[in-house]
N, CA, C and O of each residue as an XYZ file, in Angstrom:
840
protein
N      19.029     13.243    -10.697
C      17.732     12.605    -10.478
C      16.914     12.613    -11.768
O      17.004     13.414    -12.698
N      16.187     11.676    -11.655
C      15.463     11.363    -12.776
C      13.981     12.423    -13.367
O      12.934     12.499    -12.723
N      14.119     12.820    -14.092
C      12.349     14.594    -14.105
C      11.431     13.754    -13.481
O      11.101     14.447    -12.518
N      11.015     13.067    -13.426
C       9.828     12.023    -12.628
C      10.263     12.399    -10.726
O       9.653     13.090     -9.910
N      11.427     11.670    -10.603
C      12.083     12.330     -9.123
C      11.713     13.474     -8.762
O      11.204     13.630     -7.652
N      11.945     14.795     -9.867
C      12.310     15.849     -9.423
C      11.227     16.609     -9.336
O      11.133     17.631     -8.656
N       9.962     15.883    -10.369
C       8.632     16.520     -9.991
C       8.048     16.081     -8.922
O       7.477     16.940     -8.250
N       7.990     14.330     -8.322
C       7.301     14.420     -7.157
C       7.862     14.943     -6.237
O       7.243     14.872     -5.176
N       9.074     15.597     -6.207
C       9.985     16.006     -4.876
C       9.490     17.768     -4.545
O       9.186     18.436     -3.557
N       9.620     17.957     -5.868
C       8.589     19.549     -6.010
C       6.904     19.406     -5.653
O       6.034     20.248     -5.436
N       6.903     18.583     -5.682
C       5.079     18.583     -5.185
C       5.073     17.626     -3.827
O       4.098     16.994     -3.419
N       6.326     17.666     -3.253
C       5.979     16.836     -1.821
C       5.825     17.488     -0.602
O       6.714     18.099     -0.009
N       4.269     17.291     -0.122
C       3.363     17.679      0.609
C       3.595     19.072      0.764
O       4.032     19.623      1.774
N       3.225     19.673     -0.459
C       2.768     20.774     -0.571
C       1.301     20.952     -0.514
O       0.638     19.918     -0.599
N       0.623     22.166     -0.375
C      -1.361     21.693      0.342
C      -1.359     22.794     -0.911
O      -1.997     23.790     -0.569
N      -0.860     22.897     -2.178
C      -0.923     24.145     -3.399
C      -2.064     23.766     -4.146
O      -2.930     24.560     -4.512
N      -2.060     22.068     -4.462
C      -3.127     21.209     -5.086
C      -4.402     20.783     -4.358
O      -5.533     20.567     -4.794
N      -3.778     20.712     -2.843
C      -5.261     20.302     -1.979
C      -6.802     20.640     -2.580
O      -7.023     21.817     -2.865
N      -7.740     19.771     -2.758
C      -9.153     19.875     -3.158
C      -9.866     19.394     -2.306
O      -9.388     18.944     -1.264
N     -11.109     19.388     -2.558
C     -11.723     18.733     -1.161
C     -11.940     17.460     -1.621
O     -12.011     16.617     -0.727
N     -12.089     17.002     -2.929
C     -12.120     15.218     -3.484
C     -11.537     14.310     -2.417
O     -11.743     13.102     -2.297
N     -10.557     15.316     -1.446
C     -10.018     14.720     -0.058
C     -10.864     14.332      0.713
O     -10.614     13.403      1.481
N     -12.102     14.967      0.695
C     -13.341     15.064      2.134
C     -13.873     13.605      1.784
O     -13.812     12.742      2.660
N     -14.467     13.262      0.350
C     -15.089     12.060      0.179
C     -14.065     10.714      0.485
O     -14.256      9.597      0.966
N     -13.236     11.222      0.105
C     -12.434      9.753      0.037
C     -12.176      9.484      1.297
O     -12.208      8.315      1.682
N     -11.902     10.431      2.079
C     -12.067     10.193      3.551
C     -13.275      9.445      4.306
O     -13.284      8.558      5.159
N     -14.320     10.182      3.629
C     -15.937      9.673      4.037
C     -15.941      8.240      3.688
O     -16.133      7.392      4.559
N     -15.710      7.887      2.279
C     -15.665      6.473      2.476
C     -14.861      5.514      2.693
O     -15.048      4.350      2.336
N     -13.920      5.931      3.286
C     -12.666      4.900      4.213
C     -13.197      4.967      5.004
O     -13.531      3.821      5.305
N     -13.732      5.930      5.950
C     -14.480      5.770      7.239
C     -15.686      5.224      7.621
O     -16.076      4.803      8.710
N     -16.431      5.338      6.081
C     -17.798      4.277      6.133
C     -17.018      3.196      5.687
O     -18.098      2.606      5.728
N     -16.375      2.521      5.379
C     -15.953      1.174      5.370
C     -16.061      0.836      6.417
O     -17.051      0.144      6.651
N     -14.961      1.195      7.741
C     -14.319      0.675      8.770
C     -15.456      0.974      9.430
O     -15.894     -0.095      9.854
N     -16.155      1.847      9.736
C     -17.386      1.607     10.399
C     -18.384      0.841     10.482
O     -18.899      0.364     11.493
N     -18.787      0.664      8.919
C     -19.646     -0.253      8.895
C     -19.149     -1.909      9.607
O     -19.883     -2.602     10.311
N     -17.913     -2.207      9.240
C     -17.155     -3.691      9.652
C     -17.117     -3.502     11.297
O     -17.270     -4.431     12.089
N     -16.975     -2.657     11.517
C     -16.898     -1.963     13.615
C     -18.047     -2.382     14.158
O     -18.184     -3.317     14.947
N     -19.142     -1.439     13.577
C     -20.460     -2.062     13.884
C     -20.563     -3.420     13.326
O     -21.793     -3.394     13.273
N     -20.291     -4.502     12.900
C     -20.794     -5.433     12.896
C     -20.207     -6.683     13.574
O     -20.635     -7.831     13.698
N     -18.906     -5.975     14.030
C     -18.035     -6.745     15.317
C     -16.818     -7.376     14.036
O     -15.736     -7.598     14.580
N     -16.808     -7.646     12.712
C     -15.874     -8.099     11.922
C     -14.459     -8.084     12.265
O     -13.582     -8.404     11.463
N     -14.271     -7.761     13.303
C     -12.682     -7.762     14.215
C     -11.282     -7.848     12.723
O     -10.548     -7.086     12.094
N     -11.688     -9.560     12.822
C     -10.482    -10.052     11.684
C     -10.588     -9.342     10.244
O      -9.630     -9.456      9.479
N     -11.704     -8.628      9.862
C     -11.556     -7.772      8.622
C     -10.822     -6.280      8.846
O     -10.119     -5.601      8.099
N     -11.292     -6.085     10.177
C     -10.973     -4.334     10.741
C      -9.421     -4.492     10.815
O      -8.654     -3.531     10.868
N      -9.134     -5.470     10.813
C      -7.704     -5.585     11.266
C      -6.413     -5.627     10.256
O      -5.338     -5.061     10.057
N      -7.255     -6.697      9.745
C      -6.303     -7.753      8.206
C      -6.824     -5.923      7.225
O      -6.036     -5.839      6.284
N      -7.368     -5.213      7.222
C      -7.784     -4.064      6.427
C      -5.977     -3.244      7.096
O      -4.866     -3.137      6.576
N      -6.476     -2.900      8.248
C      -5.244     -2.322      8.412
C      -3.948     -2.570      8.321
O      -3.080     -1.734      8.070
N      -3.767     -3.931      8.560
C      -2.338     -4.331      7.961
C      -1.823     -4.593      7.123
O      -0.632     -4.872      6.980
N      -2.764     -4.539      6.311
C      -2.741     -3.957      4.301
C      -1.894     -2.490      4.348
O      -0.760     -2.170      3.993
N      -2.680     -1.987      4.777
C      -2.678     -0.861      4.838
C      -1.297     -0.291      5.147
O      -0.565      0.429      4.468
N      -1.098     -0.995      6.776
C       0.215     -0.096      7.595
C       1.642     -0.786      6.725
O       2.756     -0.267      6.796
N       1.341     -2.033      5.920
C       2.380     -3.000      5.081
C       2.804     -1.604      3.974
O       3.837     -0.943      3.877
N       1.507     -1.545      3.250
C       2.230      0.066      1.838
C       2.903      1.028      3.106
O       4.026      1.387      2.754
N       2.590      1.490      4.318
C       3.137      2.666      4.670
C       4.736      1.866      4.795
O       5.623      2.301      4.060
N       4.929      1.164      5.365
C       6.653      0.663      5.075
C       7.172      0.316      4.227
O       8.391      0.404      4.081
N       6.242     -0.267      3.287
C       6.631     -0.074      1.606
C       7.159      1.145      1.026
O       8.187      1.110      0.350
N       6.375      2.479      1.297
C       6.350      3.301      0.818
C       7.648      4.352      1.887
O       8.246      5.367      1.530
N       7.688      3.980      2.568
C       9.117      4.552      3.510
C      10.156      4.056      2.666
O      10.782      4.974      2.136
N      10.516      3.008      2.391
C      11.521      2.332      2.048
C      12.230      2.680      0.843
O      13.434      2.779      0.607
N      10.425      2.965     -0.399
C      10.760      3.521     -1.310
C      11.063      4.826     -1.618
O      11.469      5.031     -2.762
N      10.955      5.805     -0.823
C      11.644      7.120     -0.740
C      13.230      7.132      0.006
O      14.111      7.818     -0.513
N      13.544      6.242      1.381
C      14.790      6.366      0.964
C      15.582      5.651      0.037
O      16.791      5.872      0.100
N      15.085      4.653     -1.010
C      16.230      3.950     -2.550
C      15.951      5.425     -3.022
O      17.063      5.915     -3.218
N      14.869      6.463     -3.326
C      15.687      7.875     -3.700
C      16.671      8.711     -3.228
O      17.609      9.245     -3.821
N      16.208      8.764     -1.690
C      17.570      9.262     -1.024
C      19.232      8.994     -1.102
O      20.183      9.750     -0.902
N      19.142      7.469     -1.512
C      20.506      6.843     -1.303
C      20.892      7.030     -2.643
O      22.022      7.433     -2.918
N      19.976      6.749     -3.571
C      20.800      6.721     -4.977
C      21.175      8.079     -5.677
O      22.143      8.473     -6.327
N      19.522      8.830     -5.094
C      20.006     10.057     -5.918
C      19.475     10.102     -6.967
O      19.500     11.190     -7.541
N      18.932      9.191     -7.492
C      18.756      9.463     -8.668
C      16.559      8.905     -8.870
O      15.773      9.593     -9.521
N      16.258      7.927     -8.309
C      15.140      7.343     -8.174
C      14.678      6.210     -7.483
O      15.358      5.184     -7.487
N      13.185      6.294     -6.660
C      12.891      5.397     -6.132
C      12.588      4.282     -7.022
O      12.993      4.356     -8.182
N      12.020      3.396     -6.690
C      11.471      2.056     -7.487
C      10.622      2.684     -8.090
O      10.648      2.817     -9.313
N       9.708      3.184     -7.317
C       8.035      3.735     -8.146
C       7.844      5.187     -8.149
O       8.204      5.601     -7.047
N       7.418      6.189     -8.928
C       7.651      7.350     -8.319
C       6.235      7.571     -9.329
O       5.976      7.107    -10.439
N       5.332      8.637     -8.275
C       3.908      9.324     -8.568
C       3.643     10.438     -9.024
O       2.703     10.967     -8.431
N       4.286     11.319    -10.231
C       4.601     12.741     -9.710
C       3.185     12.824    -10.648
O       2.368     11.961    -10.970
N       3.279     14.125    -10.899
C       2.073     14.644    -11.430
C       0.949     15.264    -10.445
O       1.176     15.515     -9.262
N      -0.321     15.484    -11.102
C      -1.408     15.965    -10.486
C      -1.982     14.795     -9.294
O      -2.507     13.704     -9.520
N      -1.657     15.488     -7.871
C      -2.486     14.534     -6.676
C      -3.364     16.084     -6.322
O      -3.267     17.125     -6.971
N      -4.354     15.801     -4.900
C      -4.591     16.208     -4.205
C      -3.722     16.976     -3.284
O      -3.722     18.178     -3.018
N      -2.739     15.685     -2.722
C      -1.742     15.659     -1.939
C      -0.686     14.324     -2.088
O      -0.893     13.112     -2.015
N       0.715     15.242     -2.366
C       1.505     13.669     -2.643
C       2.528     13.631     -1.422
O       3.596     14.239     -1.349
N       1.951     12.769     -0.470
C       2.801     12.366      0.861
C       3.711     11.754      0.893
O       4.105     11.738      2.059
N       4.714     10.858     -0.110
C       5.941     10.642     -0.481
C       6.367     10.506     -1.920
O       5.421     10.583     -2.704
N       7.114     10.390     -2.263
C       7.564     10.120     -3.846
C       6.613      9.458     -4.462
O       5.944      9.972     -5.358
N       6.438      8.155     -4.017
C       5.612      7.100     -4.616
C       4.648      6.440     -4.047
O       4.356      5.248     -4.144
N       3.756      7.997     -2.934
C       2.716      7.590     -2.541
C       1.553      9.089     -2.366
O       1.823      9.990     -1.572
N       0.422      9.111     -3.154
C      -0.553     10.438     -2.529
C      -1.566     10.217     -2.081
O      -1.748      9.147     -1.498
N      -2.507     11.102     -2.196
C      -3.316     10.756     -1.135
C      -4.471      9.639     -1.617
O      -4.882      8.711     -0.921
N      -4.813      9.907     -2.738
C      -5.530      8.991     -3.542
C      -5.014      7.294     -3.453
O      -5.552      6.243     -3.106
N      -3.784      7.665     -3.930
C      -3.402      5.782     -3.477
C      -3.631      5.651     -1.868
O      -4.151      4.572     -1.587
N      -3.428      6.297     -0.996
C      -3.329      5.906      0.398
C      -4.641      5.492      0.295
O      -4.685      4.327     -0.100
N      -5.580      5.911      0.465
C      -7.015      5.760      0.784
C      -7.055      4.284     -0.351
O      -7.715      3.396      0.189
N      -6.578      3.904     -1.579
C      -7.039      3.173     -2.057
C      -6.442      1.825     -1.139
O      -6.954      0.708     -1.062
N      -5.342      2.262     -0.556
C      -5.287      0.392     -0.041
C      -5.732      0.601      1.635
O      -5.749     -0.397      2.355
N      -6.089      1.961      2.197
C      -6.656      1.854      3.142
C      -8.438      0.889      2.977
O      -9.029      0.248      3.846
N      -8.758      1.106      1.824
C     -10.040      0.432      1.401
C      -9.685     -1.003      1.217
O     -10.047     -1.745      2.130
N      -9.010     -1.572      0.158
C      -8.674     -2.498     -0.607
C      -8.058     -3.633      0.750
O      -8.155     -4.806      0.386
N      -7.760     -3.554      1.477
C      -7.327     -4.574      2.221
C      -8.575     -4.809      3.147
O      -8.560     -5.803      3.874
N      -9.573     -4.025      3.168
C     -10.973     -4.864      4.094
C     -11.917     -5.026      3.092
O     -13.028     -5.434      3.431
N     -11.645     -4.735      1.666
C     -12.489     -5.514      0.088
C     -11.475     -6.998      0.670
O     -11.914     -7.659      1.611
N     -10.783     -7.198      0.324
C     -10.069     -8.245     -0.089
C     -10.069     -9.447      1.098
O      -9.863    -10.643      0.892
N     -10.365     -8.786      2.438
C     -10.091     -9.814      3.955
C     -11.941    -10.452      3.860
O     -12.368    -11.497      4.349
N     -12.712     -9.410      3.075
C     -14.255    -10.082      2.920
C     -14.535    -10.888      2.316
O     -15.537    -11.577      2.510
N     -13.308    -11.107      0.935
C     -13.710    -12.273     -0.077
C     -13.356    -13.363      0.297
O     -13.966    -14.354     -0.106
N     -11.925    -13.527      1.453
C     -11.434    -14.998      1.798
C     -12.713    -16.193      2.167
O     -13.486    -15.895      3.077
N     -12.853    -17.167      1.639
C     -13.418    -18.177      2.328
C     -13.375    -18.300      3.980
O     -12.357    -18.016      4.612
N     -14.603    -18.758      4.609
C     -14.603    -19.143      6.016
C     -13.671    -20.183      6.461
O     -13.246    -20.232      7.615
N     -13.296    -21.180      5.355
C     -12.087    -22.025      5.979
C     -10.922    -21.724      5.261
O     -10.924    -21.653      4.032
N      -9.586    -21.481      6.190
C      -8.601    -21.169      5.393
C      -7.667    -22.018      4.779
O      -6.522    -21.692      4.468
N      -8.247    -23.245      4.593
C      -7.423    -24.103      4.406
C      -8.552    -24.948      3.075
O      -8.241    -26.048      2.619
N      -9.577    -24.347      2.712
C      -9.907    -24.750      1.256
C      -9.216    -24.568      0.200
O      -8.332    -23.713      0.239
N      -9.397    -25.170     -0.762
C      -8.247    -25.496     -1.969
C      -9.146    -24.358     -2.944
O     -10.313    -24.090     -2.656
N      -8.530    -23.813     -3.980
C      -9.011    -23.266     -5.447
C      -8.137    -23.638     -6.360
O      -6.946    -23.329     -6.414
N      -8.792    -24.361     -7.135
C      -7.832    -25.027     -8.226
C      -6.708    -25.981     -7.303
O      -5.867    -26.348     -8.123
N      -6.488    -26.321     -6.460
C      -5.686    -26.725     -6.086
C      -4.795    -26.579     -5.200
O      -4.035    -27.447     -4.770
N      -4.867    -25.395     -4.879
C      -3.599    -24.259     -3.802
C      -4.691    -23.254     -3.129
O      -5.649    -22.635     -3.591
N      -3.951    -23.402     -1.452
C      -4.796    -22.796     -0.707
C      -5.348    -21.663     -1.395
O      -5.001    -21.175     -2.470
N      -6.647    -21.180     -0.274
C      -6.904    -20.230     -1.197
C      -6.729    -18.975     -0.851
O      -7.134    -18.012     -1.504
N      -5.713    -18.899      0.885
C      -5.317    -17.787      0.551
C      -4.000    -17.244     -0.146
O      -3.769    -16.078     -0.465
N      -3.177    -18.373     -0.313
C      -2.268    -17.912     -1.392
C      -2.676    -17.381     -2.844
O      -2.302    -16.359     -3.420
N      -3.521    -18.343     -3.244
C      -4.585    -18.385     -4.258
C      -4.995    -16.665     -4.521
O      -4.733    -16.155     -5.610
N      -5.525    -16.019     -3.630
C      -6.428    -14.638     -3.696
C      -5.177    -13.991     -3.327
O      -5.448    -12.797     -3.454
N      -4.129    -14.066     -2.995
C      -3.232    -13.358     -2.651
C      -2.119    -13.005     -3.830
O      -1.475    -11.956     -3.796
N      -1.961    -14.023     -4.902
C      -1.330    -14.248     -5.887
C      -2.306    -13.327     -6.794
O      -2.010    -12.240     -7.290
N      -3.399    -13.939     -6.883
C      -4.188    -13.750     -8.285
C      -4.338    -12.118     -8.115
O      -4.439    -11.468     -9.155
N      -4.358    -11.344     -6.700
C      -4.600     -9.813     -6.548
C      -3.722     -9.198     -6.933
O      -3.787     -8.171     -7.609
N      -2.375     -9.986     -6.389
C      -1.187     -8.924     -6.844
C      -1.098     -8.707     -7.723
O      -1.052     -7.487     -7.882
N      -0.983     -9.626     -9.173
C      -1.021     -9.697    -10.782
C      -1.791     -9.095    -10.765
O      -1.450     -8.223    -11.564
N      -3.323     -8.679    -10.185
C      -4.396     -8.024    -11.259
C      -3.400     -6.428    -10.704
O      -2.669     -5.791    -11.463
N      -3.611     -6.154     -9.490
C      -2.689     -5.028     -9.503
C      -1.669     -4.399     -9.760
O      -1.429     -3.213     -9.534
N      -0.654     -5.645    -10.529
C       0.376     -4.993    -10.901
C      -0.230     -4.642    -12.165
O      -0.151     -3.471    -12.535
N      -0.828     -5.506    -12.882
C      -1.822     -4.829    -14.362
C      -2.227     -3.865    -14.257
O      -2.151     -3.090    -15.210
N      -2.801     -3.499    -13.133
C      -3.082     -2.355    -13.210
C      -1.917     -1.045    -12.934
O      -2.212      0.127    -13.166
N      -1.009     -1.333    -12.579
C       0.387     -0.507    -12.460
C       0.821     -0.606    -13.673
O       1.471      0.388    -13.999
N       0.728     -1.404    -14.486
C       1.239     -0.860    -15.995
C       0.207     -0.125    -16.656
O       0.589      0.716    -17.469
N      -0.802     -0.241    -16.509
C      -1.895      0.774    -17.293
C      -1.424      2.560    -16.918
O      -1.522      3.624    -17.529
N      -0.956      2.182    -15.751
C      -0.787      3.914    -14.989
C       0.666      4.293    -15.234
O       0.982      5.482    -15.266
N       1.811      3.056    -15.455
C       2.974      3.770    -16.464
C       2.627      3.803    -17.164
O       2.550      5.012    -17.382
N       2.043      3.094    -18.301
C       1.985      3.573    -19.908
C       0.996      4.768    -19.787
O       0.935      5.268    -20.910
N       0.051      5.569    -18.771
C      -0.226      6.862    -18.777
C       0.841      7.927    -18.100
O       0.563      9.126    -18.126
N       2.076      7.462    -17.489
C       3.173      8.134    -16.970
C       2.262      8.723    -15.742
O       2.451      9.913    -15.493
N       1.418      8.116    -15.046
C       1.105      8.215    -13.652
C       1.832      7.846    -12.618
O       1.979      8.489    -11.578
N       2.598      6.128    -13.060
C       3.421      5.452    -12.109
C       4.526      5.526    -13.001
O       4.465      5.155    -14.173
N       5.677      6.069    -12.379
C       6.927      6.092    -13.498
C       7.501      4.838    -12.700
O       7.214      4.535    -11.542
N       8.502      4.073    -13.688
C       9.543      3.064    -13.328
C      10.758      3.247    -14.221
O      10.942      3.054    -15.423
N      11.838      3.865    -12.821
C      13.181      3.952    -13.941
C      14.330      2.817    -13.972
O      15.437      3.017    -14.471
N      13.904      1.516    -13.337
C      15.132      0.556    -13.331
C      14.526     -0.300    -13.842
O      13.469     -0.557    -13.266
N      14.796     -1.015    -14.915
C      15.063     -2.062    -15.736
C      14.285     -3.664    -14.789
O      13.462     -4.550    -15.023
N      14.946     -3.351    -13.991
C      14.354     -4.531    -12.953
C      13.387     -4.940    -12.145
O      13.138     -5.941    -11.472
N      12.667     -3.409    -12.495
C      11.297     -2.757    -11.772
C      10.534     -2.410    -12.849
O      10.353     -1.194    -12.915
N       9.937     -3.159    -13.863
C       9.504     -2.707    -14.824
C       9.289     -3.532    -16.119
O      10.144     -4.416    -16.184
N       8.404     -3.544    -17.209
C       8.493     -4.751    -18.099
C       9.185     -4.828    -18.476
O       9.905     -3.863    -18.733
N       9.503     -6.223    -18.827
C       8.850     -7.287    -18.588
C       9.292     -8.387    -17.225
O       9.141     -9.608    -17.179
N       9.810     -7.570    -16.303
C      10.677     -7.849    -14.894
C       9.636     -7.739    -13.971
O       9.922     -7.382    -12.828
N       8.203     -8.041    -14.337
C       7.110     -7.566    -13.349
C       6.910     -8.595    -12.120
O       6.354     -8.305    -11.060
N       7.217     -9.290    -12.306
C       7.444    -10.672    -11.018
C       8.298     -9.872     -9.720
O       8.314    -10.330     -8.577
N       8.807     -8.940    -10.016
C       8.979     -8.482     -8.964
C       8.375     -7.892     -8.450
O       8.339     -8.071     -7.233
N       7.576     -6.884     -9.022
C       5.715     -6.180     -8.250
C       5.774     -6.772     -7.726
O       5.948     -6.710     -6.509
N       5.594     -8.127     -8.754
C       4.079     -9.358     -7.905
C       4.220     -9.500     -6.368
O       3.370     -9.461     -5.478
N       5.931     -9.723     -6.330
C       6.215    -10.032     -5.307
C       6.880     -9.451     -4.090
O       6.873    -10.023     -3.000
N       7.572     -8.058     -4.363
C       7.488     -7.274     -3.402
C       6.972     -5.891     -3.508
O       7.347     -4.958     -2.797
N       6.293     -5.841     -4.226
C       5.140     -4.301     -4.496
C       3.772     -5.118     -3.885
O       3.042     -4.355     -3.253
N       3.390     -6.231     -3.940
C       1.836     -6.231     -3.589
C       1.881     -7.938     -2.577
O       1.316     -7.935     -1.483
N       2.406     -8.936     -2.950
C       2.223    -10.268     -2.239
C       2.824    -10.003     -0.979
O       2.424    -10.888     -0.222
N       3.540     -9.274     -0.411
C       3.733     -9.955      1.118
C       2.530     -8.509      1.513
O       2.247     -8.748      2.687
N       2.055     -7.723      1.268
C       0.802     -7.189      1.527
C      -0.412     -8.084      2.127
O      -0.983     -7.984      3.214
N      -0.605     -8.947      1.109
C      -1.672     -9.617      1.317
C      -1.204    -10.973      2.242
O      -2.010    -11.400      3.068
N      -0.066    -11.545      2.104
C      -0.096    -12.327      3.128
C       0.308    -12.212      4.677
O       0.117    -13.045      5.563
N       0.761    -11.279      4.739
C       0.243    -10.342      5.913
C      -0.920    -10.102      6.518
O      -1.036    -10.181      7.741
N      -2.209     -9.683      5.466
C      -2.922     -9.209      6.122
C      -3.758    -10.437      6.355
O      -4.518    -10.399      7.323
N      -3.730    -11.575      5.576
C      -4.396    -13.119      5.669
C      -4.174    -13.605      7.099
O      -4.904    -14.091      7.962
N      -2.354    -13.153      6.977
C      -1.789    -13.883      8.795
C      -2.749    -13.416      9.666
O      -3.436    -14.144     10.382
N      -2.817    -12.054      9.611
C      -3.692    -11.433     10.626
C      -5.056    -11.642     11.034
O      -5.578    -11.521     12.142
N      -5.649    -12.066      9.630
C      -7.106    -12.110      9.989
C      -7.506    -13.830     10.534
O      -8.364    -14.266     11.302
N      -6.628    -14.365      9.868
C      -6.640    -16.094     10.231
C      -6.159    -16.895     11.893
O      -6.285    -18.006     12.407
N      -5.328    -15.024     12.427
C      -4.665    -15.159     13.878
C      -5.925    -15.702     15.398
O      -6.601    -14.838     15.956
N      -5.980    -16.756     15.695
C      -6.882    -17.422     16.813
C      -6.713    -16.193     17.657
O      -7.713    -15.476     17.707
N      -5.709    -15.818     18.299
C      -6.217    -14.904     19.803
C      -6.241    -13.222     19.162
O      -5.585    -12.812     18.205
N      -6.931    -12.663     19.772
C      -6.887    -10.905     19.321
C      -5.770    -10.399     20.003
O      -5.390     -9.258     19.739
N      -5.164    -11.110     20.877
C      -3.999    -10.074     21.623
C      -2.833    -10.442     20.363
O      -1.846     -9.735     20.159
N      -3.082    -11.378     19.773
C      -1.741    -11.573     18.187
C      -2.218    -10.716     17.555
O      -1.593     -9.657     17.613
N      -3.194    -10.719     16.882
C      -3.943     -9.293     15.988
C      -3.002     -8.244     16.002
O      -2.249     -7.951     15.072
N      -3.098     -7.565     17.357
C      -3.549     -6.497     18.105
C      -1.977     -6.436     18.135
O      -1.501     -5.416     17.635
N      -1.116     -7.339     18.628
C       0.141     -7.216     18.679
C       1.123     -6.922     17.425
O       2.242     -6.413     17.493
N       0.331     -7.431     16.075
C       1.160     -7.667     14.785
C       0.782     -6.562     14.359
O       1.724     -5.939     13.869
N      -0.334     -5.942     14.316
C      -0.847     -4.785     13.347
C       0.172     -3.663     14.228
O       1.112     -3.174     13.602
N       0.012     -3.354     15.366
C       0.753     -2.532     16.107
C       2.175     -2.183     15.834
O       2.673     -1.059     15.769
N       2.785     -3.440     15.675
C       4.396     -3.216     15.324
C       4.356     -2.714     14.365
O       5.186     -1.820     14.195
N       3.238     -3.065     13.081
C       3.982     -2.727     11.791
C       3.350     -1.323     11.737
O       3.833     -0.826     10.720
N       2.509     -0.414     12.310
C       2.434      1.067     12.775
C       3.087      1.137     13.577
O       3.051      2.350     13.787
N       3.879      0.650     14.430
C       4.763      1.246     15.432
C       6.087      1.334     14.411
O       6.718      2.387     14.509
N       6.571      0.388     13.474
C       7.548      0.515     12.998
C       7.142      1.513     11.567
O       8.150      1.997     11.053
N       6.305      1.745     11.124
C       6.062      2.991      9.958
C       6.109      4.449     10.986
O       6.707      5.391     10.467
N       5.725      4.611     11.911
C       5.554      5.640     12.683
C       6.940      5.804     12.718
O       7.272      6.589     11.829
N       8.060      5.324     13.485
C       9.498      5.316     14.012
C      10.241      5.897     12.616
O      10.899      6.936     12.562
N       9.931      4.821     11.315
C      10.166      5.527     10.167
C       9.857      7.252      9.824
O      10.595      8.186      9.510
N       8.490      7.128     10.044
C       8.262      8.712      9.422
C       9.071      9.823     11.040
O       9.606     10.895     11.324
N       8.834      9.173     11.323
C       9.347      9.941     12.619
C      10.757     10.551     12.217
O      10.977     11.752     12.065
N      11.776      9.406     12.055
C      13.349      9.673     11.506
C      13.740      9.215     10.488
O      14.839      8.662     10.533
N      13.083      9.257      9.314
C      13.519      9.713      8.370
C      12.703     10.897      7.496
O      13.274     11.500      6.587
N      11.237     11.177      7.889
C      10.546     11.957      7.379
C      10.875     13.097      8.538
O      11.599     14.008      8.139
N      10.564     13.148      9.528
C      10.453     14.524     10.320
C      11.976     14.817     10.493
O      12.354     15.916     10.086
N      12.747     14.117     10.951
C      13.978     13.907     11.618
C      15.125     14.260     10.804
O      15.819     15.234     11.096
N      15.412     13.385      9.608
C      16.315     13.636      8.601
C      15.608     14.121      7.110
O      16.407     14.314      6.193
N      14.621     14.259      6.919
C      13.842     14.359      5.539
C      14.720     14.178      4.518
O      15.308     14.928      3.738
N      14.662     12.752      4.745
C      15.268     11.819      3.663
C      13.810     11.333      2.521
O      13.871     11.198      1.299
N      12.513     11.141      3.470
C      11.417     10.668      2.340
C      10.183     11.808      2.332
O       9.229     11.680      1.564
């Protein structure tokens, strides 16, 4: 395994680092979703979470390519967290796309079928986020925050972030918020926590493979 592997695997969910910097970040994920609760924002409360529950199967997936290879996931986080809840996820990132997907369901336009530049615009905000975020994933390898050990996952191969580290995130959570009846909502967000749950269930509790 790769020293990047072998340190987040030594710091996985261990409570040795726990701080309370945990308590705030909590406080304001919860004043987010509250504030959008109280104001009835349904399609933001929602399209927020299926941002959200999208990284938790992201982030399953990417702890077992460590399991299988042995050697490294796609993305791996080691270093100083709070708490690091899989290879290439702690607690700090969790909370950041628990936030970031009800920032991002507030900026869409009221019609979803307006143009920007030319192309809808939720492809449009969905494209243009992933790039700024994968930019920002190279700022945090070149600080060896986010390690990348395959060639194909990594510059100048970044089109693959774009496109399965952060774009079906967001068009996911667009489907959701753009969905006419709440029992679709309600039905789509569910599976994809029913299917991260089943994950951590058997392969985290079950086989601790991630």
């Amino acid at each position: 395994m790769t020293p990047a592997s072998l340190e987040a695997l030594a710091n996985l969910r261990h409570t040795e680092h726990l701080t309370w910097s945990v308590i705030p970040l909590l406080a304001i994920a919860y004043y987010v979703y509250a504030n959008e609760i109280r104001q009835k924002n349904w399609n933001v409360v929602l399209a927020g979470l299926a941002f959200w529950g999208m990284d938790w199967l992201n982030e399953i997936i990417n702890g077992l390519v460590l399991h299988y290879t042995q050697y490294s996931a796609l993305w791996t986080a080691p270093g100083r967290s709070s708490y690091t809840i899989f290879v290439g996820l702690n607690v700090e990132i969790c909370f950041m796309f628990a936030i970031a997907g009800v920032a991002l369901a507030k900026i869409l336009p009221e019609d979803p079928k307006k143009k920007i530049l030319g192309i809808n615009n939720r492809l449009f905000i969905a494209v243009a986020n992933s790039v700024f975020c994968v930019f920002v994933e190279i700022l945090l390898n070149r600080a060896d925050m986010l390690i990348w050990a395959y060639p194909f996952w990594n510059v100048p191969n970044v089109f693959l972030i774009v496109i399965f580290g952060y774009l079906h995130f967001h068009l996911v959570a667009f489907w959701v918020h753009d969905m006419k009846k709440m029992r679709s909502k309600l039905t789509t967000v569910g599976t994809i926590y029913g299917l991260a749950l089943v994950g951590v269930l058997v392969f985290g509790v079950g086989l601790m493979w991630i």
